[in-house]
N, C-alpha and C positions, 0 to 999 in steps of 0.2 A: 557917688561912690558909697559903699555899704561894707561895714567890717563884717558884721555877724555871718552874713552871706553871700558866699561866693559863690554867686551863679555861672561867670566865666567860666568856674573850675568845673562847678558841675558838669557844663556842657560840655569842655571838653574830656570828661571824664566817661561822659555816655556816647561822647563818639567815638572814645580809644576804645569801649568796650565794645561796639557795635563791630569795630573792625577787627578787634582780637576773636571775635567768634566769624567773622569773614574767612580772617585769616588761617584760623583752625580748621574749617571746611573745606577750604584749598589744600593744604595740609595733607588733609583725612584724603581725597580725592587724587592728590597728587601721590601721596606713599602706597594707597588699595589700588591706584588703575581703575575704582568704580566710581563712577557721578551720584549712583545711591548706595551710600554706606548703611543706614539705619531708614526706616519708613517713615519717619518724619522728616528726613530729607526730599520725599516726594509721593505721600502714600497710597496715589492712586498707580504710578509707576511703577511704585515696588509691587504691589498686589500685581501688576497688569504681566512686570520681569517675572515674577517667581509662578505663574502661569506656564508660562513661557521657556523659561526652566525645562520646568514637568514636561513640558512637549518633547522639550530637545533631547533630556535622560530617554524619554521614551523611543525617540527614533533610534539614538543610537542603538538599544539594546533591543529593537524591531531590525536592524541592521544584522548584528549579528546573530539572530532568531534565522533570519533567512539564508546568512550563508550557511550557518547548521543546517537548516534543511538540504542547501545545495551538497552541501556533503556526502548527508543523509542516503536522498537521490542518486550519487554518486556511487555509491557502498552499492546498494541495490541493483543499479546498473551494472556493472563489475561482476555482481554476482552472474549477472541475467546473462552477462555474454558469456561467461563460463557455460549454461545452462544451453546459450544457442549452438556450442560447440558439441557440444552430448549431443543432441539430439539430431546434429549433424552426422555426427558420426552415426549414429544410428540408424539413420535414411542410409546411411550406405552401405551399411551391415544389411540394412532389410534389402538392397538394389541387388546387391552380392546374393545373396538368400533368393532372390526370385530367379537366379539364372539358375538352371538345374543341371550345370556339372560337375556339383558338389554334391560328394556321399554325406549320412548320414553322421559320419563322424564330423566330417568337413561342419555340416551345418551347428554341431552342438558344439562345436570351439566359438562360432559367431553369437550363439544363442547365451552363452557364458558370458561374453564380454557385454552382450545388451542387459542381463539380469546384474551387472556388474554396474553397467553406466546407470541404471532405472536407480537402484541403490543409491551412487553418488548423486542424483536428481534429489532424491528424499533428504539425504546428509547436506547437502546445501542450502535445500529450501528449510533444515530447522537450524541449521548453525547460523547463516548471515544473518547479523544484526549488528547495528549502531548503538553505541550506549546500552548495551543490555536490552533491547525491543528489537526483537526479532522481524524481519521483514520480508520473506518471502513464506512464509507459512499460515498465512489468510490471519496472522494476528492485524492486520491491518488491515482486514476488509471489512467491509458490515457485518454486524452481528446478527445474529436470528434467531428462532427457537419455533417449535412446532407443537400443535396438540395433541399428536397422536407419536408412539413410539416407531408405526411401521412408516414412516416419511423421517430422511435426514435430510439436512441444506449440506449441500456441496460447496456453494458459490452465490456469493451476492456480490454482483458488479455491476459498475456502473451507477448515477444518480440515482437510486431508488429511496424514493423517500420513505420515513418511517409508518409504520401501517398495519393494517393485515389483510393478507392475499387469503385468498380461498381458492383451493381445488377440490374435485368429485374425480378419485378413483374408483374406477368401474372393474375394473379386473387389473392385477397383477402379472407382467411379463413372464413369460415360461420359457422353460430351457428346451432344447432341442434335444429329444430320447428316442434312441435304435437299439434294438435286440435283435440277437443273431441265436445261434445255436453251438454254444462250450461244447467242446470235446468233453467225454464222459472221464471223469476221474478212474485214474489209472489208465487211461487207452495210449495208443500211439496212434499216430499219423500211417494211414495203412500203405502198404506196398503198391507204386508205380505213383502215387500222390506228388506232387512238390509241384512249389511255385510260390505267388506272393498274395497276401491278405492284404487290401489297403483299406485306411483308417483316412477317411479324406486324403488320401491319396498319397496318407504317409504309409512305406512300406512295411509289412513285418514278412519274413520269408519260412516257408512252412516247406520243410524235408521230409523225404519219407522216415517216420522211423520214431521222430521227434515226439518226447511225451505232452500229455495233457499239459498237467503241471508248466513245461516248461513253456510252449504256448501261450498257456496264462499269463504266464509273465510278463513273457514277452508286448502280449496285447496291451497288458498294464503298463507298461512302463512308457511304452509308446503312446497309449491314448493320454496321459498324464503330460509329455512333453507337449501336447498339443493342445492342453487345457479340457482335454476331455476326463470323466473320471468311467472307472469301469470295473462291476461288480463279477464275483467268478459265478452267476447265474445269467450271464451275457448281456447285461443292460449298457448301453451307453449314456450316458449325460454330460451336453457341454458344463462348465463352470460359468459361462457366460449365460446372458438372456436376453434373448430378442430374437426380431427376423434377421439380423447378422449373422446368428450362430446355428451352422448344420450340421446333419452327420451323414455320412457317405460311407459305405462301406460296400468292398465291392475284391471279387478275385481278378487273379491274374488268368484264369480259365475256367471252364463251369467247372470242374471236379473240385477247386476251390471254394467255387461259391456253393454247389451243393454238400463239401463237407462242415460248413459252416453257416448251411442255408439261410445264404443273401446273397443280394440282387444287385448289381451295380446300377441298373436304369431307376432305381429309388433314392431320396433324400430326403430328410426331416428336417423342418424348423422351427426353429423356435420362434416365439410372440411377442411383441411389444406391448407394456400394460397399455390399455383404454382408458385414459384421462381425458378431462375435459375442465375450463372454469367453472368455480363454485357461482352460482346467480342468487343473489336476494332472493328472498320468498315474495316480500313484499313487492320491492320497484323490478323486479327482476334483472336488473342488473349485475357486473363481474365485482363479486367481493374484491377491491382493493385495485383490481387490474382492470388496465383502460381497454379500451374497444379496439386500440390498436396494437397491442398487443397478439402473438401466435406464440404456439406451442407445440410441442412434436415432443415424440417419444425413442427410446432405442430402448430396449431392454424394459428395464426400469428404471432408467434415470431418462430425467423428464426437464425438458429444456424449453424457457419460456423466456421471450424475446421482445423487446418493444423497441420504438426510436430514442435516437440518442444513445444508442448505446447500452440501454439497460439491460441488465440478462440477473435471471434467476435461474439456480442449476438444483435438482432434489433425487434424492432415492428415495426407491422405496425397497425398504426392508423386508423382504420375503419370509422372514424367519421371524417377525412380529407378530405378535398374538393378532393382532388388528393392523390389515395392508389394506383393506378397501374404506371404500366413501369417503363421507365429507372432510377434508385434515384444513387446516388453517397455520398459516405461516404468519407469524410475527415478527417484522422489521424493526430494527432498535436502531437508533441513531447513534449509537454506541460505534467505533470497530476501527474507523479511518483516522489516521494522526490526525492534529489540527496544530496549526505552525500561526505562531501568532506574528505578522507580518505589519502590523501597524502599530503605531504611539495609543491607537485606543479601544474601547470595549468595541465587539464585531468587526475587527479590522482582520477577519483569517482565512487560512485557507486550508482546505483537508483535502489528505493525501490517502489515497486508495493503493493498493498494490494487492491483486490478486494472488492466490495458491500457487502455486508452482510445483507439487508433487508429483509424480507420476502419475497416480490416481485423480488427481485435478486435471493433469492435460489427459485423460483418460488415454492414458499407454500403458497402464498396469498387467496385462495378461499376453502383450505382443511377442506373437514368436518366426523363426524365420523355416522351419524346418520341413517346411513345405512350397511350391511357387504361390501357390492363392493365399497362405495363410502371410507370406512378407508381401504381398499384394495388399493387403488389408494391413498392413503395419505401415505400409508406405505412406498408406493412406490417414491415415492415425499420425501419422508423425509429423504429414505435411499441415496437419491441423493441428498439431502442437505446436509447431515451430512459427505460425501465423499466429497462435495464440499469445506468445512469448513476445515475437516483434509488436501484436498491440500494446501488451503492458510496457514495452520498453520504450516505442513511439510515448505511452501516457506520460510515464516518468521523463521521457524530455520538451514534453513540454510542458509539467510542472516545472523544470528546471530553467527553460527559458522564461517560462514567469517570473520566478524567482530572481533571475537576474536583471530581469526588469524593474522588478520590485525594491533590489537594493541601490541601482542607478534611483529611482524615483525619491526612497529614502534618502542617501546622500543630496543630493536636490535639496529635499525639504529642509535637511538637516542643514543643509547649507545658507536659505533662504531667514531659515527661522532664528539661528544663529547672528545672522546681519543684523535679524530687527529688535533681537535682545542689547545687542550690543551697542547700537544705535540709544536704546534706554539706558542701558547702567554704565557703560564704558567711559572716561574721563575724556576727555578731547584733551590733550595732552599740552598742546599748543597755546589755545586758550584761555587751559586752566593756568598755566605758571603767568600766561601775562596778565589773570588776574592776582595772581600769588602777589607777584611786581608788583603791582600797582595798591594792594589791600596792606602790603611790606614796606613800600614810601608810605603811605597815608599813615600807617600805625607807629614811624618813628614822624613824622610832623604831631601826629597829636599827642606824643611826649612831649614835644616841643613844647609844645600851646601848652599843656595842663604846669608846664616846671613855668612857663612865662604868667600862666592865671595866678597861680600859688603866690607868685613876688608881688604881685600888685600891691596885695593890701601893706604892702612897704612903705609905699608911698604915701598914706594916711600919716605914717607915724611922723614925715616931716613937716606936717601942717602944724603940730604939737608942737616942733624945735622955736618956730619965728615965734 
């Protein structure tokens, strides 16, 4: 037995301390809910948890990325059926229009309400937007830009990746021009004359009697409703261009057409520009565009088509200094949303949504005021409203993606969630029966360390004898 040193004490002194830091960690464990409170509690754990973390914040907030898109889609769509309803109507403004037991006046009440609906078409496609981004007004198509001023992009749709395309305009589309023979200023319409002047077969009626002047007018105002223009030297010119656009002009009897001398067995029309792909000088190949790839012309908007879906749409500006040769198109990968749908870098998806303006579904000049000219609206319309149902088909099934997407996130979220928790989460159970049992041991080794203390009592009665 030893005064000076109590080693008994010691030891139990480093084992009440062993266990009050036991005990503390039960504690620390049992009051957070976490098995790692601090990174020296496990710190290949903690590093491997707060990983893990970072994933899970990410999913969630890839979660709600994607029902924002679903929305998004939704907005857009919303919009689109409004837009299939116009155009419905308009298919049967133009059906009504082709049947010819409607005057003149009849048909410009119909021709009203379509320059009315073409309108609400334009006000739609710039108003709808989400959050301030506009979505039916090609801000969310691909971007582009050209070299030359007499070529505009209409339309970049579909995957076209970023680039530059080349085409060779060889001639510029032409309008369709008729001349006839004005009455001479000041004249009238001479005695036993009368009948009808037709302008593509729209009427103008010619009395005996009737002045120049007023004639003119009449022929003006009328070639105008029908997208023609017409100078008081008797030229006609459509406003359109291509082999679409003709001019017919013809009497209701010869004294008609010789006072006006023209011909009803004659028609003019108009041209569609001669384009072709640009080829390398070198390998002689298509600048930018594949082999399979076609193209066609109407006017001069110039429509170039490949699989999959790709289309690029162009004008050419007739009113440019420079409309012919070589023009090169520039694709920017710029234009389409991009919806970040995953916890990581390249986890997206981009969203297209074509033009939707009149002049995008090319129905800008449709009128009904004759049977061939709503024949050709009919026509025009049933290609807009096909047009409309693709982008709306596109937009649902982005949207059924999307909803795939956020089932797959919850998933993940849910999986990755488990195995975090599995590392940091306290086993409740457990931990308190080690609380128990580190809570006995730390009031036993008070016990022991007050029983080591007394020992050296005993020394002092060896002294007494």
């Amino acid at each position: 037995m030893r005064l000076n040193h109590n080693t008994l004490a010691f030891a139990a002194k480093n084992n009440l301390n062993a266990i009050n830091n036991n005990l503390t960690r039960s504690m620390e464990r049992l009051s957070s809910g976490y098995k790692i409170n601090k990174s020296s509690d496990d710190p290949a754990a903690k590093a491997i948890s707060q990983t893990m973390q970072a994933q899970i914040r990410g999913l969630e907030r890839a979660e709600l990325n994607a029902n924002d898109g679903i929305s998004l889609i939704q907005t857009a769509e919303g919009a689109l059926n409004e837009v299939h309803s116009i155009l419905q109507r308009m298919r049967e403004l133009a059906v009504q229009g082709a049947n010819e037991t409607y005057d003149e006046n009849d048909r410009g009440a119909m021709q009203d309400e379509i320059e009315q609906l073409k309108e609400e078409l334009d006000r739609i496609a710039d108003t709808t937007a989400f959050n301030g981004r506009s979505l039916l007004n090609g801000e969310l198509n691909k971007k582009g830009y050209t070299d030359s001023d007499g070529l505009k992009i209409v339309e970049i749709g579909g995957d076209i990746e970023p680039g530059v395309y080349g085409i060779n305009v060889a001639s510029i589309g032409k309008q369709a021009v008729m001349s006839m023979k004005p009455m001479d200023a000041g004249s009238t319409v001479p005695a036993g004359i009368s009948g009808t002047l037709y302008i593509n077969d729209f009427p103008i009626k010619v009395k005996e009697g009737m002045t120049a002047e007023h004639i003119n007018k009449e022929i003006r105002d009328a070639a105008d409703k029908i997208n023609i223009d017409y100078d008081m030297a008797g030229t006609f010119t459509t406003q359109g261009y291509g082999s679409k656009q003709s001019i017919t002009l013809k009497g209701s009897d010869p004294s008609i057409e010789t006072l006006f001398n023209v011909s009803g067995d004659k028609t003019n029309y108009g041209e569609n520009a001669e384009v072709d792909f640009l080829k390398d000088s070198v390998s002689g190949e298509r600048v930018g565009f594949f082999d399979t790839a076609t193209l066609e012309t109407q006017g001069n908007r110039i429509t170039v088509t490949d699989t999959n879906g790709k289309k690029m749409v162009y004008e050419i500006n007739p009113d440019a200094d420079v409309t012919t040769g070589e023009m090169n198109i520039t694709v920017l990968s710029a234009g389409p949303m991009v919806f970040q749908i995953g916890n990581n870098e390249g986890q997206v998806m981009n969203i297209n949504i074509e033009k939707t303006t009149a002049d995008s579904l090319d129905i800008p000049n449709i009128n009904v005021f004759t049977h061939d000219y709503a024949m050709d609206a009919l026509e025009r319309l049933d290609a807009a409203i096909d047009k409309v149902s693709a982008i709306r088909s596109s937009l649902g099934a982005y949207q059924n993606r999307l909803d795939y997407t956020v089932t797959n996130l919850q998933t993940s979220n849910e999986n990755l969630t488990s195995a975090v928790s599995r590392i940091m989460d306290t086993d409740m159970a457990e931990e308190i029966t080690q609380y128990t049992q580190q809570n006995v041991l730390s009031q036993s080794a008070l016990q022991m360390l007050t029983k080591s203390n007394a020992r050296p009592e005993g020394l002092l009665q060896l002294f007494q004898r």
